[in-house]
C-alpha positions as CSV (number, residue, x, y, z in Angstrom):
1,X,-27.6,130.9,118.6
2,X,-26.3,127.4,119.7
3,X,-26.7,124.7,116.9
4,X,-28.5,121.7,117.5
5,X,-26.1,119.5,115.8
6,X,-24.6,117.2,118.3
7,X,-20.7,117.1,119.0
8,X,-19.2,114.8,121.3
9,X,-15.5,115.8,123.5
10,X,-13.0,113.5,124.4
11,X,-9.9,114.4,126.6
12,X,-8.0,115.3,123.1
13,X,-11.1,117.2,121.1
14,X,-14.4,117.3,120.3
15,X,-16.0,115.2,117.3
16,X,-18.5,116.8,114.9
17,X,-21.7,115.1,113.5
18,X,-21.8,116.4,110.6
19,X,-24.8,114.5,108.2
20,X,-26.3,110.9,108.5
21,X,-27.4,109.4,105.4
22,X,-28.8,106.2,103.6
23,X,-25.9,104.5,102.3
24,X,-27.8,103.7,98.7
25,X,-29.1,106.4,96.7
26,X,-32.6,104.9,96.7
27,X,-34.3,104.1,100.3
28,X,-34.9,100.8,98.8
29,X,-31.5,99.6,97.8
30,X,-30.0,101.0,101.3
31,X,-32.2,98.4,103.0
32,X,-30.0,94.9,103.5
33,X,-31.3,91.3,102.9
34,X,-30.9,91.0,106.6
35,X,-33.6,93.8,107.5
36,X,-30.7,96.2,108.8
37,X,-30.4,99.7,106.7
38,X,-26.6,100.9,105.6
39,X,-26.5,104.3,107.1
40,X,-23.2,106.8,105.9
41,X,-22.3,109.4,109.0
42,X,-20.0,112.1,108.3
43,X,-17.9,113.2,111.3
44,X,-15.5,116.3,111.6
45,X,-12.7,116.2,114.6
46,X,-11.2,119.6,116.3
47,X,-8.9,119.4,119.0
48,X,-8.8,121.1,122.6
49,X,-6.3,124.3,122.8
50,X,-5.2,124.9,126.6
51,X,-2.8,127.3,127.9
52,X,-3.7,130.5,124.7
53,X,-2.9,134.2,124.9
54,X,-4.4,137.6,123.2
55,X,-2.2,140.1,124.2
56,X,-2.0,140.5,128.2
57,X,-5.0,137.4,128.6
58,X,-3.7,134.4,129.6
59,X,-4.6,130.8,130.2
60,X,-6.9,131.0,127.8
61,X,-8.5,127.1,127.5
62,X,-11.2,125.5,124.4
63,X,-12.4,122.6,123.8
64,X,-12.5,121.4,120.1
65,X,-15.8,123.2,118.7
66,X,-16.0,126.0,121.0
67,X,-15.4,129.9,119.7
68,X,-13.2,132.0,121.1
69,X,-13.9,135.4,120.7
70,X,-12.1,138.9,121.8
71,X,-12.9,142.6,122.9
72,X,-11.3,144.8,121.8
73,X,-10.8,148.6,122.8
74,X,-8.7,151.5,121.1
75,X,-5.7,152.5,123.2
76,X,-3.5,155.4,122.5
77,X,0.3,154.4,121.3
78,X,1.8,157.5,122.4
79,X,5.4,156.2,121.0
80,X,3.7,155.2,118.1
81,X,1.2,158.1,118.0
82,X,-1.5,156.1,116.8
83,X,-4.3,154.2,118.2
84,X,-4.3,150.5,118.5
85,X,-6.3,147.7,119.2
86,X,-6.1,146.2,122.6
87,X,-7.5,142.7,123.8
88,X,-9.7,143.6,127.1
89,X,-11.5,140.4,127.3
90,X,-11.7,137.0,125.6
91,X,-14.8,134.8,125.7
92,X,-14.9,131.0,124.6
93,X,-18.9,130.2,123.6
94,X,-20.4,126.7,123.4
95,X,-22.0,126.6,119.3
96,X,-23.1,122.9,119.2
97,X,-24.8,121.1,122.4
98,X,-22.7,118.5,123.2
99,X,-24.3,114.5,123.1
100,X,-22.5,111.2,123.7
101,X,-22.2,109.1,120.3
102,X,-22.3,105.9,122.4
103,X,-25.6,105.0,121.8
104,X,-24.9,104.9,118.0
105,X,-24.5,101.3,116.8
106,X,-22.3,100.7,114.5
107,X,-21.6,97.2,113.4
């Protein structure tokens, strides 16, 4: 299930939204003299990977809050006699809808 939070990607990584609050601890006192309120934002940053590799998959590419995520199937060792775990497919899943933070003002 994708979240609703927004994230936002630049060329280097994606940057996480992670809470907006009032700046005061009372609605009252976060309101200025000047009318404006004093909001806190809480932001979380995760950088793009390019170029990754599970076992035999290559050019494996995620952007900052994407999950990567791999199959797996049993394969026999024979050299080894033993079964192991081999990577048959890797999937990269969007979790957070992505948003532009440029319409945030921030003075």
């Amino acid at each position: 299930m994708r979240q609703r939070q927004p994230a936002c990607c630049s060329r280097n990584g994606g940057v996480l939204l992670r809470s907006l609050a009032l700046a005061a601890s009372s609605p009252r006192r976060a309101q200025r003299d000047d009318g404006l309120w004093e909001i806190t934002g809480q932001f979380a940053a995760s950088p793009n990977v390019t170029g990754l590799s599970v076992g035999d998959i290559t050019g494996i590419d995620k952007k900052g809050w994407e999950y990567l995520w791999v199959l797996y199937q049993d394969t026999e060792d024979t050299s080894a006699a033993a079964l192991v775990k081999r990577p048959v497919a890797a999937y990269v899943e969007r979790v957070y809808d992505s948003g532009n933070f440029g319409s945030l003002v921030v003075a």
